[in-house]
N, C-alpha and C positions, 0 to 999 in steps of 0.2 A: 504493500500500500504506500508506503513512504516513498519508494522508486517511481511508480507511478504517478503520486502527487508532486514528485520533483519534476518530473517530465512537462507535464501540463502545465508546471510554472515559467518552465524554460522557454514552452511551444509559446506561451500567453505572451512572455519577455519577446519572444522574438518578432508576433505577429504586433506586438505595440511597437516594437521599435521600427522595423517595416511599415505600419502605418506611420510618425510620427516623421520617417523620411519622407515616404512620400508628400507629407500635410508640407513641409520645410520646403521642397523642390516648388511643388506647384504653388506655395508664396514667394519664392524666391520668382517665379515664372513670371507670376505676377507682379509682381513688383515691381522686373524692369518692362512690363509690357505699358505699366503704367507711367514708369520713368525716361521709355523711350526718346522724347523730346530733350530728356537731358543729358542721354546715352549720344543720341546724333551731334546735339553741338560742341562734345569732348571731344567727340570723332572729328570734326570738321577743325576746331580748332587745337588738337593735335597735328593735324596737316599742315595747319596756318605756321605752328610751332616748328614743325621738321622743314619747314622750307626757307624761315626764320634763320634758323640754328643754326643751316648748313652757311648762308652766306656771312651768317654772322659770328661761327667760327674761325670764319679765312680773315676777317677783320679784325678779330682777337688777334689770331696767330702770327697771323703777318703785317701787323701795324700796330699790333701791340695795345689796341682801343679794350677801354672797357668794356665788358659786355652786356652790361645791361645798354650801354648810350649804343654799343652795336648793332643790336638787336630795334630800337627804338628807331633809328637811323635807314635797316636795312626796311621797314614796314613802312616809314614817311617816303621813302625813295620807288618804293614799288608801287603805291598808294601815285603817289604823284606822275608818275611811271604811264600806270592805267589811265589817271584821268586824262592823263592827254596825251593818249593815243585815243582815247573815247571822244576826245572835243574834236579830235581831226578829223576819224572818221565818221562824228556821226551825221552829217549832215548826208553823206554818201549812202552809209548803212542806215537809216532811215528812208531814203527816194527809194532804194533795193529791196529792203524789204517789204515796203509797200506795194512794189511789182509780184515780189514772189508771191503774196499774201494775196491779190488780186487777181493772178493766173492760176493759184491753185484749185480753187473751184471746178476751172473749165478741164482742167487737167482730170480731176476727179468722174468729173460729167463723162471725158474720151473711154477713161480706165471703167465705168459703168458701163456705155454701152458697147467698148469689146467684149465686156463678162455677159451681157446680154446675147450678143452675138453666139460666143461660144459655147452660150446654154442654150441658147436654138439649134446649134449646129448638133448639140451633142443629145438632146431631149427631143429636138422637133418643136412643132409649132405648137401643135397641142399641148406642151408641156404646162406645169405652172408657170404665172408668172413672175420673172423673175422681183426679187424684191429691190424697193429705190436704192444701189450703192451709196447712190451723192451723198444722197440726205442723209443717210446712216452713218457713213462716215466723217461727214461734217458733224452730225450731233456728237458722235464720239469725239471727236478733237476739241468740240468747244467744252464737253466734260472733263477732258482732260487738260486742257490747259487752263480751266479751275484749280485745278490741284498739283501739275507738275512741279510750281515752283516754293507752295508749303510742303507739296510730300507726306509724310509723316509727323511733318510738325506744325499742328494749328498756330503756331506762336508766328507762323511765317505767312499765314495767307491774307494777311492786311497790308499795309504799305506803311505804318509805323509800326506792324511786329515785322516786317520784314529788315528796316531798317536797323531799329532794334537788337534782330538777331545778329546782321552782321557785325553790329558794334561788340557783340557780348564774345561774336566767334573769335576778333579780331582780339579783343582785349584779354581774352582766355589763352588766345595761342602766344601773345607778347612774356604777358607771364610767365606759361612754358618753360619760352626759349630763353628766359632772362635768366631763369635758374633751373635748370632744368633735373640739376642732380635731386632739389628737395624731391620731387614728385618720382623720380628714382626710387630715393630712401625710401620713399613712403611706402611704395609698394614693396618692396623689398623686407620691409617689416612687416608685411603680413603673414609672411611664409615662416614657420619653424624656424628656427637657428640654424637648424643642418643642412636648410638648406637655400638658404641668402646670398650664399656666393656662388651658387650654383644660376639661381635665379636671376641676380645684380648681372652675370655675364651673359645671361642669353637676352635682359632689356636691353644691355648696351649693345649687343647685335643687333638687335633688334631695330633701335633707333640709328644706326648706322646701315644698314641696308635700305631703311625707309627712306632716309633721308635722298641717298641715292635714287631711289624708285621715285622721291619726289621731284626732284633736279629732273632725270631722264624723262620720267612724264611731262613736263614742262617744255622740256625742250623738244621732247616728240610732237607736241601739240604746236606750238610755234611751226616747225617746221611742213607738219602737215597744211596749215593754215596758208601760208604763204605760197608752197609748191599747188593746191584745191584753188586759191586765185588766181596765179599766174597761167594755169592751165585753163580754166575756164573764161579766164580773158582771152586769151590767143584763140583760144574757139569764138570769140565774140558772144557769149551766151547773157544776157542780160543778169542781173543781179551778182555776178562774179564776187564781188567784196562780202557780200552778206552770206552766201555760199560758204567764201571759203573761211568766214568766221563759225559758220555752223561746224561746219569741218572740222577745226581746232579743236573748239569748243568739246564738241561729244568725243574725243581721241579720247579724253580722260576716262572713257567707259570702253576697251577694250575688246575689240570682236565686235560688240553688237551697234556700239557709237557708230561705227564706220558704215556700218548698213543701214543706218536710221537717219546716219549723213545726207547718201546719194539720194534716199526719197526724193527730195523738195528739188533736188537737180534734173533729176530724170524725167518728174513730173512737169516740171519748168518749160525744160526742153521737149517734151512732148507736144505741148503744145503752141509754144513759140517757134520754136525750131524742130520737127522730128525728124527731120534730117541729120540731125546734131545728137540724136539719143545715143546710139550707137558711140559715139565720140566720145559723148558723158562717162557713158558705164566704163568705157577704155580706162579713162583718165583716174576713175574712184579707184578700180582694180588695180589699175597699174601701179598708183602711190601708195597704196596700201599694200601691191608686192616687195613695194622695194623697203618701204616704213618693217615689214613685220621679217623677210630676209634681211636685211642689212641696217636700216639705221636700229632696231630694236635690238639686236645684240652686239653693235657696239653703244650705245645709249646706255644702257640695261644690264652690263658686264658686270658693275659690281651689286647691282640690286639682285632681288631675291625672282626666279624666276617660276610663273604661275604658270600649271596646266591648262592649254587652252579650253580642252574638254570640262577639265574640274572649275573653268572659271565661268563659262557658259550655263552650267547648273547653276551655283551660288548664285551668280544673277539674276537669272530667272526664281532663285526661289525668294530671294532678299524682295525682287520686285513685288511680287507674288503677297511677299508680309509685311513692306513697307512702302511700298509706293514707288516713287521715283527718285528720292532719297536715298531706299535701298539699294537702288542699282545704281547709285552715282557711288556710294562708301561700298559698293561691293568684293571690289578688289583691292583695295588698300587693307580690312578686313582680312581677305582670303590672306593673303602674302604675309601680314602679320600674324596672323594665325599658324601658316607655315613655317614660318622663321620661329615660332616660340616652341609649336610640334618636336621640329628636329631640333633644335638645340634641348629641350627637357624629356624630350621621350625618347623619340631613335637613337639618337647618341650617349644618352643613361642605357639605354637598353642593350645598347650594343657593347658597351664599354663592360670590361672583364667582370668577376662576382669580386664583390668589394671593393669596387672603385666604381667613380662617376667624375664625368668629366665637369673640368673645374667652368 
């Protein structure tokens, strides 16, 4: 009797403590499902931080500047940088993008009744009717561009939280980069003692491959931007500047940015020029052959490098649970996620019985 009541105690111990994880996991679930908004602007303004950090390293090092006025310096200079490159071109990218914006419709209307066409051809007359593309697709876009640019975060879809937020991402990543070893430490202390130095070494990777991955993104995007306008100008295609800022622009979303690129160009071209469509798709393929063989792996040498396959899921599922947010932070995520994988698990795991790599 006694062995048996010990048993039932144990089985009791264990089914509470299995429930009491589970209750811990799904409030933890919760918790940042509910913190979200404040999960994304660390994210964003850790990026602001590594892009910070890195220029504002080379001005510590090699001039010897202090690093907070570094840092402070490096974000007035890009800040000022952006605005006017924005004052010059926006008079330009405004006329342009009011063309794209204006021909897309018709473009839509062509792209509906080819698809009509070809459900006649493939159904017959008698078939049903096919349903309105245009109008579908237009109501979908203007649903969507409601919410592409809060995303995930209600604090963004007004024009003073938008504001707002970039001041809070802006002033969060300055911080960072001004010190960056405290938020280091900080984390560093949460982990056991046995294993802080273990952990201290794969952040500092960590922020050192990012940092790279951020530089190279940067400069992939520049470079796409530039190469997406000069091409589509020497084709004569109308909106070329606003084009090949969309270009830039979505590089920063890998794989899918580049195909979500060409839409508005092909579409453009479809209808102003279809003699020029063929031209278009050349030109997205072709700089994106040379972008992803050649400037990408030397760009990208010393950053951490993502499966295309395994990065194409993540975004689809990030988009899937967060919006358009998700898929903008989905690969800086993935890579950091990577980088902290193999430096705390595959290489602990690998490394002999009684040792771990420092």
């Amino acid at each position: 009797m006694a062995d048996s009541a010990r048993r039932i105690t144990i089985e009791s111990a264990t089914v509470a403590r299995v429930v009491l994880v589970g209750v811990a996991v799904w409030a933890l679930a919760h918790l940042l499902w509910l913190g979200r908004d404040a999960i994304f602007v660390a994210m964003l303004a850790g990026l602001v931080a590594l892009f910070l950090s890195f220029w504002s390293d080379l001005l510590v090092d090699r001039v010897g500047m202090h690093r907070g006025i570094a840092a402070v310096l490096v974000l007035l200079v890009s800040i000022a940088l952006f605005a006017g490159l924005a004052w010059l071109l926006w008079p330009t990218l405004q006329d342009q993008f009011s063309t794209v914006r204006a021909q897309l419709p018709r473009a839509l209307e062509r792209v509906s009744d080819w698809a009509r066409g070809v459900f006649t051809a493939l159904g017959g007359e008698g078939g049903p009717p096919m349903p309105d593309v245009e109008q579908q697709v237009q109501m979908r876009l203007r649903e969507e561009a409601g919410t592409i640019i809060g995303g995930a975060l209600p604090l963004l879809n007004t024009v003073i939280g938008g504001v707002f937020g970039v001041f809070v991402v802006l002033a969060a990543g300055l911080f960072m980069a001004v010190d960056p070893q405290v938020y280091r430490n900080g984390l560093v202390r949460l982990v056991p003692p046995r294993g802080r130095a273990r952990v201290g070494a794969a952040l500092g990777e960590l922020g050192h491959t990012m940092r790279w991955w951020m530089v190279g993104t940067g400069i992939s995007m520049l470079i796409i931007a530039v190469a997406t306008t000069l091409a589509l100008w020497a084709i004569r295609l109308p909106g070329f500047v606003a084009l090949g800022v969309i270009a830039g622009l979505l590089q920063f979303i890998p794989t899918i940015g580049p195909f979500l690129s060409a839409i508005p160009a092909v579409a453009l071209a479809l209808v102003i020029a279809p003699s020029k469509v063929v031209w278009v798709i050349l030109i997205y393929v072709g700089i994106q052959a040379v972008e992803s063989n050649f400037l990408t792996p030397l760009i990208m040498k010393k950053a951490v490098h993502v499966p295309p396959g395994l990065s194409i899921v993540f975004q689809a599922l990030m988009a899937i649970v967060f919006g358009f947010l998700g898929l903008l932070l989905a690969v800086p995520i993935l890579a950091a996620t990577l980088v902290l994988v193999e430096r705390l698990y595959v290489e602990n795991d690998e490394a002999p019985d009684g040792e771990a790599t420092a």
